[in-house]
N, C-alpha and C positions, 0 to 999 in steps of 0.2 A: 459467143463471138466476143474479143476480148477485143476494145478501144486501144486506139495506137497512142502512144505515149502525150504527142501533140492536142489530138479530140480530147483526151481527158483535160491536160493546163486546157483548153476553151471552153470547156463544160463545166468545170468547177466554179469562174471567175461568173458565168451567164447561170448559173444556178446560186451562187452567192445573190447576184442581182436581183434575182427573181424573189428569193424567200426575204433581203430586205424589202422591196419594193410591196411584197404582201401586209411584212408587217406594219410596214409605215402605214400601208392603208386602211391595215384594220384598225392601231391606235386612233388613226383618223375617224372613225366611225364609230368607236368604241365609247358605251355612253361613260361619264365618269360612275367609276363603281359605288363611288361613296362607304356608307355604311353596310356592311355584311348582314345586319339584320342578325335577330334573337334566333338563336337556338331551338331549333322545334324541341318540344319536352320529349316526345317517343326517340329521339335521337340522345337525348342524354343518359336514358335508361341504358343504354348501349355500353360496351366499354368502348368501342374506337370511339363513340361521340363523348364519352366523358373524359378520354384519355385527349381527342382534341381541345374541346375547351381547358382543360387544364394545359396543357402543353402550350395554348397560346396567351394562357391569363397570366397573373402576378405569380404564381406558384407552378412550374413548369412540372417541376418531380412531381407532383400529386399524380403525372400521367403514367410515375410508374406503378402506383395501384392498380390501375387498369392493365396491365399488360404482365398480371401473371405468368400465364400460358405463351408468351410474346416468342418462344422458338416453334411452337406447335403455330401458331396462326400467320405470325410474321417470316420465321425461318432462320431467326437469329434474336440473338438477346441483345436489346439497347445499350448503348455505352454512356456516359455521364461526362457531357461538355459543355464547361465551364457552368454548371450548374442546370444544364440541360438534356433529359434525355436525346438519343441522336444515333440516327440511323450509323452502324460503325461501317459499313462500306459505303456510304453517301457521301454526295459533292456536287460542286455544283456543275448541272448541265445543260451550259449556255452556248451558243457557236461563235462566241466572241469570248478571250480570255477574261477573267472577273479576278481580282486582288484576295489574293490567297488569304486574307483576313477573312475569305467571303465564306471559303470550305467549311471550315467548324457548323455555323449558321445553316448553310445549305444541307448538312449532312442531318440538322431538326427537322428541316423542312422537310427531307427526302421521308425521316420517320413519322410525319404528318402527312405525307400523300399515299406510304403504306398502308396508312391508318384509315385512309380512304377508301384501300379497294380492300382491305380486311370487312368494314363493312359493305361492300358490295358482294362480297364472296358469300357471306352471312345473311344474305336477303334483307338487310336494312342501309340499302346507300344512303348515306347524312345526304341533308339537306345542303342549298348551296351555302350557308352558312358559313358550312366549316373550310369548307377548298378557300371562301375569299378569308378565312381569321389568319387561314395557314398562309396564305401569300400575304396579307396584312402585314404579319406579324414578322414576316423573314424581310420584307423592305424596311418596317422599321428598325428589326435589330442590325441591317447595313448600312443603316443610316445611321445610329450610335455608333459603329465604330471606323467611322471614317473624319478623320481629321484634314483632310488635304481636298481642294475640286476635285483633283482627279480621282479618287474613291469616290464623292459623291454623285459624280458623274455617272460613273457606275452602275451606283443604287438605283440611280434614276433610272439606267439603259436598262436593268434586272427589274425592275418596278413595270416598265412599257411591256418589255415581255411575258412577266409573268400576266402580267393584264392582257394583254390578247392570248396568250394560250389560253387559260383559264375561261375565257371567252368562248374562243372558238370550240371549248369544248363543255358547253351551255353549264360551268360554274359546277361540271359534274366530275365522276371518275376520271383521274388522269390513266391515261391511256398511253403507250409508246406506240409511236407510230411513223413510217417513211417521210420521207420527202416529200413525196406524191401527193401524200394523204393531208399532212399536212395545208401543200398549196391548194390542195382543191376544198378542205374545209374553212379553211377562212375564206375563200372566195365565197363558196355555199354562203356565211353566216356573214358577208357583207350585204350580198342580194337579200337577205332574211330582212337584215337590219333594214335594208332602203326601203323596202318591203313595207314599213309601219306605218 
C-alpha cells in the first residue's frame, strides 16, 4: 500500500524527531568512552587486528601488510588517501550533511569497520578495542582538519554519533540496520544502562 504524497512530508519530519530525540538521549546516558583500552594479544595475531592497530597508530600504510588477500576477504583493493589506506567506495554516512573535507577520512574509517566484520566472518571478532581506535581515530583526524567553528561543530556532531552508535551496538560488529531497529536498540541499551 503506497502513502499519499502528504503522509510521507509528515512522516519524514516525526521520524526525523524521533531518531534525534533518541540520540540525544542516548549521548545523555552514554558513559564517557574514555580510553579504548590495550589491544587483546590474540587480536593482533590476526591481520584485521593488526591491519586496525596500524591503520589507527603513527604508521597507517603498515595496514597494508595485512591486507594482502584484501579483494578475496574485503571485496576490493584499498586505495591510498593522503597517506592512508581507505576504503575507495566509502564516505561518510551520517543523516545530517558533514564538510566534504570529512569524505576522504570517512572513507578510512569505512575500511576500519570492514576490517571489523572481516574478523567477525573469520571467527575472531576484535575486541571492543579496535571499533572505539577506529572512531577515536576518524574524530580526531576531523578535528585536524577543520579550521573554522563551523567544521568543528561538525566533528563534534560526527564524535556524539559515532559515540552512541558504537554504543548501542555494545562497542562490537557494526551492523547496517533500519530505522526500526535502530530506535528500538538504543532504547533497549538505555533501559540496560539505567539498569546498573
Amino acid at each position: 500500500m503506497a502513502l499519499s504524497p502528504a503522509l510521507t512530508e509528515r512522516r519524514i519530519p516525526l521520524l526525523t524527531t524521533v531518531l534525534v530525540f533518541a540520540a540525544v538521549l542516548a549521548a545523555l546516558v552514554v558513559e564517557d568512552r574514555g580510553h579504548p583500552g590495550a589491544p587483546d594479544a590474540a587480536d593482533l595475531r590476526t591481520a584485521p587486528g593488526a591491519a586496525v592497530l596500524a591503520l589507527t597508530g603513527p604508521h597507517p600504510m603498515d595496514a597494508v601488510a595485512e591486507l594482502r588477500d584484501a579483494r578475496t576477504t574485503l571485496g576490493y583493493s584499498p586505495v591510498v588517501v593522503d597517506g592512508h589506506p581507505a576504503n575507495p567506495h566509502g564516505g561518510c554516512s551520517s543523516p545530517v550533511p558533514m564538510p566534504t573535507r570529512f569524505e576522504p577520512l570517512c572513507a578510512v574509517h569505512d575500511l576500519g569497520y570492514d576490517l571489523l566484520r572481516w574478523a567477525a566472518r573469520s571467527g575472531h571478532p576484535l575486541g571492543p578495542w579496535a571499533r572505539l581506535r577506529l572512531d577515536g581515530e576518524l574524530v580526531a583526524a576531523m578535528r585536524r582538519s577543520c579550521h573554522d567553528p563551523t567544521c568543528a561543530a561538525a566533528a563534534d556532531l560526527a564524535r556524539v554519533g559515532l559515540m552512541v552508535n558504537t554504543w548501542r551496538q555494545h562497542d562490537g560488529v557494526p551492523v547496517v540496520e533500519d530505522t526500526r531497529a535502530i530506535i528500538s536498540s538504543v532504547l533497549v541499551r538505555i533501559v540496560e544502562t539505567a539498569d546498573r
